[in-house]
Each structure stands twice: as structure tokens, then as C-alpha cells.
GUFIKE-361510 format. One record per residue (C-alpha): residue number from 1; residue in three letters; x, y, z. Coordinates in steps of 0.5 Angstrom, whole numbers, plus 500, padded with zeros to 3 digits. Layout:
GUFIKE-361510
<node pos="NUM" code="ALA" xx="X" yy="Y" zz="Z"/>
...
END
This chain:
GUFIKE-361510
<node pos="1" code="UNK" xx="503" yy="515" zz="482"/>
<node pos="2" code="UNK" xx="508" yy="510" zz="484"/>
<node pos="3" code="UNK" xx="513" yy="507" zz="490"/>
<node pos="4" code="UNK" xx="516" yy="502" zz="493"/>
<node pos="5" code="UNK" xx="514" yy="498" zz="498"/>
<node pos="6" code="UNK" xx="516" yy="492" zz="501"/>
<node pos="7" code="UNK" xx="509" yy="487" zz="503"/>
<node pos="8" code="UNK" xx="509" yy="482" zz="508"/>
<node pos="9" code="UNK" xx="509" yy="475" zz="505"/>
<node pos="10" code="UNK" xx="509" yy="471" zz="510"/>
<node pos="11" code="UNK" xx="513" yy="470" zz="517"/>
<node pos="12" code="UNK" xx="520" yy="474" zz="517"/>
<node pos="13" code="UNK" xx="519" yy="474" zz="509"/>
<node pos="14" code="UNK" xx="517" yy="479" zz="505"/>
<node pos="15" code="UNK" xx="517" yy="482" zz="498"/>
<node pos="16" code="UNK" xx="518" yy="488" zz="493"/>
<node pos="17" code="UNK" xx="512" yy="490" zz="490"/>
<node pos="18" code="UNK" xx="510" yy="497" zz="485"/>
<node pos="19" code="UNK" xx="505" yy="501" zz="489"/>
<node pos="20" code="UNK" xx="500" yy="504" zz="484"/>
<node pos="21" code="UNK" xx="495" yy="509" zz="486"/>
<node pos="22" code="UNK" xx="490" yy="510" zz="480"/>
<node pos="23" code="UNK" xx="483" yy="513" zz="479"/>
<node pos="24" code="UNK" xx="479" yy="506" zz="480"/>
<node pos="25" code="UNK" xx="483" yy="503" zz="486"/>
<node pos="26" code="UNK" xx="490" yy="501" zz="487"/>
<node pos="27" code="UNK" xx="494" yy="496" zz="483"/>
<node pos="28" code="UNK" xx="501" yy="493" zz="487"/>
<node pos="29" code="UNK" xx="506" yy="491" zz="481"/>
<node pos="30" code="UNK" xx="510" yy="485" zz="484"/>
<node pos="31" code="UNK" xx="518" yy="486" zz="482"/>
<node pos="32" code="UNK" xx="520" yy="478" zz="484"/>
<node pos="33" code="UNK" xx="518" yy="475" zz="478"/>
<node pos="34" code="UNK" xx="513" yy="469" zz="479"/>
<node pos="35" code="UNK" xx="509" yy="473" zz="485"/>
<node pos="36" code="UNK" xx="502" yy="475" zz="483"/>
<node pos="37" code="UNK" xx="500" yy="482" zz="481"/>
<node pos="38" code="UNK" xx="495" yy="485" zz="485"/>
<node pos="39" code="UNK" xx="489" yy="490" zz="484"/>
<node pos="40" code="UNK" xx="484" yy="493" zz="489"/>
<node pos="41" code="UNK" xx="478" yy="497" zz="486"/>
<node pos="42" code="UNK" xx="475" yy="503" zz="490"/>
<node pos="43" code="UNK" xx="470" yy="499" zz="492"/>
<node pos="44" code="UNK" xx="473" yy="493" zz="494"/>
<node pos="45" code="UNK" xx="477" yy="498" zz="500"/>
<node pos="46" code="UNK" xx="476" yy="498" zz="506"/>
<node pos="47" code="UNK" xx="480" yy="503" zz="510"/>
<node pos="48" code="UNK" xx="488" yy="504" zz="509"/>
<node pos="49" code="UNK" xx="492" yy="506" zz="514"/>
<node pos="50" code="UNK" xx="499" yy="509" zz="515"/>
<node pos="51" code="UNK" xx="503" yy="508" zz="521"/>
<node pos="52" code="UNK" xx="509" yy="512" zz="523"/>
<node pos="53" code="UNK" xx="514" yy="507" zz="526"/>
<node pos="54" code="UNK" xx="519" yy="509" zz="531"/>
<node pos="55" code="UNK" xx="525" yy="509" zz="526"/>
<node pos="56" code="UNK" xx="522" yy="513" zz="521"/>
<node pos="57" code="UNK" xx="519" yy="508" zz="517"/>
<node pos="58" code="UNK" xx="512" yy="508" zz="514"/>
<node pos="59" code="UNK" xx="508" yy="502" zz="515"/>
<node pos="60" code="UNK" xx="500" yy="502" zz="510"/>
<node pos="61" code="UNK" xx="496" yy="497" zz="512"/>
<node pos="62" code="UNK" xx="490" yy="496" zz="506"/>
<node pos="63" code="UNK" xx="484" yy="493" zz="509"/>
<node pos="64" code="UNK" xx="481" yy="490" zz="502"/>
<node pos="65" code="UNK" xx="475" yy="485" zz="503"/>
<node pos="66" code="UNK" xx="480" yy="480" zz="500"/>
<node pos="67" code="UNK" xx="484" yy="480" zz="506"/>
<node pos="68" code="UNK" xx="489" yy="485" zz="509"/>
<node pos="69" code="UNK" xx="495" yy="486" zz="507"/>
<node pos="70" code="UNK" xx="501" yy="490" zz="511"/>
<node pos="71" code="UNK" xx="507" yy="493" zz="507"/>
<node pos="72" code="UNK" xx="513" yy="498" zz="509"/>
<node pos="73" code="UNK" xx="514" yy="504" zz="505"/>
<node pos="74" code="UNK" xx="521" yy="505" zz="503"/>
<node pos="75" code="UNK" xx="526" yy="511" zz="505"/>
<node pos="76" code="UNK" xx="526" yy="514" zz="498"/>
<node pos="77" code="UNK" xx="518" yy="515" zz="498"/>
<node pos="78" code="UNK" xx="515" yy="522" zz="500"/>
<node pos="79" code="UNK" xx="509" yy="520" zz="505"/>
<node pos="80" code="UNK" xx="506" yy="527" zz="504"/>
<node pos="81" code="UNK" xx="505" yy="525" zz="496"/>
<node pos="82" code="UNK" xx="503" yy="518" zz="498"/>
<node pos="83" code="UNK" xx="497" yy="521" zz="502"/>
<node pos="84" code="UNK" xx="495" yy="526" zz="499"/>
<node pos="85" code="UNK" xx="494" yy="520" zz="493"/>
<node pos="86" code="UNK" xx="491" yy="516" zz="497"/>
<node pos="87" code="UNK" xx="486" yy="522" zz="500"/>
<node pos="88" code="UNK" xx="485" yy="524" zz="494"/>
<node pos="89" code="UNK" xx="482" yy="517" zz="490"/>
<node pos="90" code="UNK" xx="480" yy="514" zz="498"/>
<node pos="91" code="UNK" xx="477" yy="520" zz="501"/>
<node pos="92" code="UNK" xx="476" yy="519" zz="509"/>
<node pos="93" code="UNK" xx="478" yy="512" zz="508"/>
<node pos="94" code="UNK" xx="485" yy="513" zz="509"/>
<node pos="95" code="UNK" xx="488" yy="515" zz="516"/>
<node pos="96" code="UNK" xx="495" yy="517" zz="519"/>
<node pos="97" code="UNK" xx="497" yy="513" zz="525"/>
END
């Protein structure tokens, strides 16, 4: 499954990336060209994190042994299928804040 969510790339700036969520990991697809594709195996997953904002926002923090990394879901993502995806692939790695 896919969605859209804005990462934080550096102070007051962030950019569109694809959220993807396969079997081994989770791949983040950028939609600016000349940013980096990323891609996290399972292993290399420390926890997620998917924080409700006061406005309604969803924030997923993904700590991966390369560093972590802070994004905003956008309004059109149902989170209820964005966890449930994670759940499935990440287990108890994954929690709601």
C-alpha cells in the first residue's frame, strides 16, 4: 500500500515523499526529482511511531538504525489502513501515540 507524506528535510523545510509499505520493509519514493529514494528492511526498523496532532494531523516518526526520520501523513491517508499495514509487516514495533 501507498501514501503521501511530507518528511522533514531540514529546518522549516520538508519534501513530498510515496510511502511504501512492502513484505520486507518500507520504501519512501521521493516526488521531487534529485531527492534520494529511501528503503528500510525490516531488520533495519527500530519502532515507528504515529503521533496524533492537535489539528488532526498524523505525524509517523520511523526510527531505522540509519537515523530517524519525522514525516506528516496528508489529510487524504486513512490511518486506520496506514496501521493496520504497518502492524502487519512491523508487529509491536509499531505504536500510536
Amino acid at each position: 500500500m501507498e501514501w503521501k507524506l511530507r518528511i522533514k528535510t531540514g529546518i522549516f523545510k520538508s519534501q513530498e515523499y510515496l510511502l511504501k509499505i512492502e513484505k520486507g520493509g518500507i520504501i519512501l519514493i521521493p516526488q521531487t526529482a534529485g531527492m534520494k529514494r529511501l528503503k528500510f528492511s525490516e531488520r533495519q526498523i527500530n519502532s515507528i511511531s504515529i503521533i496524533k496532532k492537535n489539528t488532526g494531523a498524523f505525524e509517523v516518526e520511523l526510527n531505522t538504525q540509519q537515523g530517524i526520520y519525522y514525516g506528516v501523513l496528508l489529510k487524504e491517508a486513512d490511518i486506520s489502513q496506514v496501521f493496520k499495514a504497518l502492524s502487519e509487516t512491523f508487529g509491536n514495533r509499531v505504536s500510536v501515540i
